[in-house]
Phi, psi and omega in degrees: 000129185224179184259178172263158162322296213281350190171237221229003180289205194184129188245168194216111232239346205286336173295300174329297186309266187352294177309319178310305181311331190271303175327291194308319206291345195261356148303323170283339177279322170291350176073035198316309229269351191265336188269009157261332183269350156294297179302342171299320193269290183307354173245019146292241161299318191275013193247311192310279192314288172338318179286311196295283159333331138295316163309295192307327204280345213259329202233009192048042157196128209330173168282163158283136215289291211320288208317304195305323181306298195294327180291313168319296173310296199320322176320280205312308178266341162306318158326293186306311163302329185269339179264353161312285195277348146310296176288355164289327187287317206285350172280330213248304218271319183320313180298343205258329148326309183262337182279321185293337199259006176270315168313338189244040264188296201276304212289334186292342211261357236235286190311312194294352195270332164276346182281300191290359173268320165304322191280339193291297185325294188284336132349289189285347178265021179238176192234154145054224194319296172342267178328309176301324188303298182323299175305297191311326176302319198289333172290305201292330181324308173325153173276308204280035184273137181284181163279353183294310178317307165333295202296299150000245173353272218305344208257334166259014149309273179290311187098011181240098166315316198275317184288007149262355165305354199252320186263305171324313178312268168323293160318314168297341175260348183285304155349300191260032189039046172265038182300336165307296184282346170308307193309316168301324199285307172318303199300322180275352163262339168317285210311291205312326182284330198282358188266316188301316184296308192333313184271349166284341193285307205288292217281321201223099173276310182316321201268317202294326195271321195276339192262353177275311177295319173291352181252354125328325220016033133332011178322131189281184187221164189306329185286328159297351169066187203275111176333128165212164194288147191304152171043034187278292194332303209306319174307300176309300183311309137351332184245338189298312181321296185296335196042068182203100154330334186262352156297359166219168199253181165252015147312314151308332176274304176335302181262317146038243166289343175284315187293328140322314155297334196252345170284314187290015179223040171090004184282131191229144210253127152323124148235173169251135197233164142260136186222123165306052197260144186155210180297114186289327146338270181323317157297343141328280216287338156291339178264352186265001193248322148283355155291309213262000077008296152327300185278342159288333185251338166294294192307297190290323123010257204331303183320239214359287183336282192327322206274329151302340166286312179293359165258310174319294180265034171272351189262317185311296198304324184096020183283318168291105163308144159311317202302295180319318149220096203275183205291196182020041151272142180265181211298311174336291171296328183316321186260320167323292197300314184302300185300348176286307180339284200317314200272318164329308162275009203252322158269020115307352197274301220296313142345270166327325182267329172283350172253328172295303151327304170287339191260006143275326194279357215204092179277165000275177197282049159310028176311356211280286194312275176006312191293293212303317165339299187276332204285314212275308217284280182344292212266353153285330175276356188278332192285290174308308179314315181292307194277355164269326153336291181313290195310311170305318145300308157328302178292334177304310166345311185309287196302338161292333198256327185278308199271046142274340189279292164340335235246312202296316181285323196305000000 
C-alpha cells in the first residue's frame, strides 16, 4: 500500500507483490543458479568433449569449429528453455499445489476436531448411569487406551473395581504377548464377568460387546480403523435426500466424519468382484439374483434405520428413556418399544386437549399453561407421527423387495 501523487488516497499493490513473490519463491524452488552452472557444464566440457570423441571416432577427424558451435548453442538454449519453463510451471502451478496440501492439512485438523466434538454431544446429551455407560464405552474404543483406562471403563461400566483390575491385567499381558497367563487370569475371572455382562446386556449391548473383546484381549488395532455400524452412509443419504436431520443419529455424523477422515488421508475400500466364464444365461441370471438380494437386505436396512432414527429422537425429547432402548437392540424390541412411545404421547396429546377444554369451558379462561401443554404435546407428536410414516413406507419396501428376490430365485 503506498500513498498517491495526487493527494491523500491510497492504492493497493498487492497482486503485482504477490506474483513478484511466487517468481522468487519458484526461482528458489527450482534452484535457477545450480540449474545454470549444470547447464554450463554440460554445454561446455561435456559437449566439446562428446562431440570431439564421437565425431573423430565415427569419421576419424575432428569436427568443424561451425559444427562444435551449432551444438553448444543448441545445448544452451534448449537448457535455457527447460529452466523456463520449470519456473513459469512452478510459479503458476506449485502455489495451487501448496494451498491444496495446506487446505487439506486444515480440513484433517478441522475433521479430528469435529470428531471430538460430536463425540462430547453425545454424551453430554445423556444424564447420569447412561452418560457414564456412554464415555466408557468411548474409551474401550480407542486403540492407544493403557489398561489403567481399561480398568477405568470396565469399573464404571460394571461398578466392579476387582473385574476392572483383571481386564487391566489382560490387557497389559496381551500387550507383551503372554497369553498364556491372559488364559489363567481368563479362567479365574469367567464365572465373575459373565455374571457382570449379563446385567450389562440388557441397558448397554454395544458397551457389554466391547468389554467382552477386552477380556478377550481383543483390543482394537489401528488397521481395522474405528468400528462402525451397518448402513450408517444409507442413513446419512436418506436424510441429505429428504432434508430432514432427524433420519439420522448423531452416531451417524460421528462415523461419518471418521470415514471422511480416514478417505482423506488415504484409505481404500476393497470390493469384491467376480469373474465368470460359461453360459451367459446363467450368469445374467445370478447377477439379477444378487441385485435383487442386495435390495432386499438395503430395504430391511432402511427399516431398521427409520425406526433407529426414531428411537434417537424420542429419546432426544425424554418421551424414551436411553435404557430403554440403547444401541445394538435388536429390531424386533426396538419397534415395541417406540409404538409403547407412540401411544404414550397420543394420550398425553389427549390428555393436553381435555384439560385445555375444562379450563375453556370453566371461566374465567385461564388456559394458558394448558394451550402451550397441548401446542408442545402436538407438536412432538406431529413429528413423530412424520418420521414413523417414513419407517413405515420403508418397511413397504421390504415386502416389494422380498418378493422380486423370490421372482428372482424361481
Amino acid at each position: 500500500m503506498s500513498e498517491s501523487k495526487g493527494g491523500a488516497g491510497v492504492w493497493l499493490n498487492r497482486h503485482g507483490r504477490g506474483r513478484r513473490h511466487q517468481l522468487l519463491h519458484a526461482l528458489r524452488r527450482t534452484r535457477a543458479s545450480r540449474q545454470m552452472l549444470a547447464l554450463l557444464w554440460t554445454a561446455g566440457p561435456v559437449t566439446v568433449l562428446g562431440l570431439y570423441g564421437g565425431y573423430y571416432i565415427g569419421f576419424g577427424r575432428p569436427p568443424a569449429t561451425e559444427l562444435l558451435i551449432y551444438f553448444i548453442s543448441f545445448t544452451v538454449l534448449s537448457g535455457l528453455i527447460g529452466i523456463a519453463a520449470k519456473i513459469i510451471y512452478s510459479s503458476n502451478r506449485a502455489p495451487i499445489e501448496e494451498q491444496a496440501a495446506q487446505d487439506e492439512l486444515e480440513a484433517i485438523d478441522k475433521l479430528g476436531e469435529l470428531v471430538l466434538a460430536v463425540r462430547d454431544l453425545m454424551v453430554d446429551s445423556f444424564e447420569g448411569d447412561v452418560r457414564r455407560r456412554e464415555a466408557a464405552m468411548q474409551l474401550l474404543q480407542r486403540v492407544e487406551l493403557s489398561p489403567e483406562g481399561v480398568a477405568f471403563a470396565c469399573e464404571e461400566l460394571t461398578g466392579d473395581a476387582e473385574l476392572g483390575r483383571a481386564l487391566a491385567k489382560i490387557d497389559m499381558l496381551s500387550r507383551a504377548g503372554l497369553h498364556a497367563r491372559v488364559r489363567d487370569i481368563q479362567a479365574d475371572s469367567r464365572e465373575h464377568f459373565e455374571r457382570a455382562i449379563a446385567q450389562l446386556q440388557d441397558v448397554a449391548p454395544l458397551a457389554a460387546t466391547r468389554l467382552h473383546e477386552r477380556f478377550m484381549a481383543q483390543a482394537p488395532k489401528l488397521l481395522d480403523g474405528v468400528p462402525r455400524s451397518d448402513f450408517f452412509v444409507e442413513r446419512v443419504l436418506a436424510a441429505v435426500e429428504a432434508d430432514d436431520p432427524l433420519l439420522m443419529t448423531l452416531a451417524d455424523v460421528e462415523e461419518m466424519l471418521v470415514l471422511v477422515f480416514e478417505l482423506i488421508n488415504g484409505r481404500e475400500l476393497p470390493i469384491l468382484t467376480f469373474h465368470y466364464v460359461g453360459r451367459w444365461r446363467l450368469a445374467e441370471a445370478l447377477d439379477q439374483l444378487e441385485s435383487r438380494r442386495s435390495q432386499f437386505r438395503v430395504a430391511q436396512a432402511a427399516g431398521s434405520n427409520r425406526v433407529r432414527a426414531l428411537a434417537s429422537w424420542l429419546v432426544e425429547v425424554e418421551i424414551l428413556s436411553y435404557a430403554e432402548v440403547p444401541d445394538g437392540l435388536p429390531a424386533q424390541p426396538l419397534i415395541e418399544r417406540v409404538v409403547d412411545a407412540l401411544n404414550r404421547l397420543t394420550q398425553r396429546v389427549d390428555a393436553a386437549h381435555a384439560a385445555h377444554a375444562a379450563a375453556i369451558a370453566h371461566p374465567p379462561f385461564q388456559a394458558a399453561a394448558e394451550r402451550i401443554e397441548l401446542e408442545q404435546a402436538s407438536n412432538l407428536l406431529t413429528t413423530a407421527l412424520r418420521l414413523y410414516k417414513t419407517a413405515y413406507q420403508s418397511f413397504l419396501q421390504v415386502g416389494k423387495a422380498h418378493a422380486d428376490m423370490l421372482k428372482a430365485s424361481a
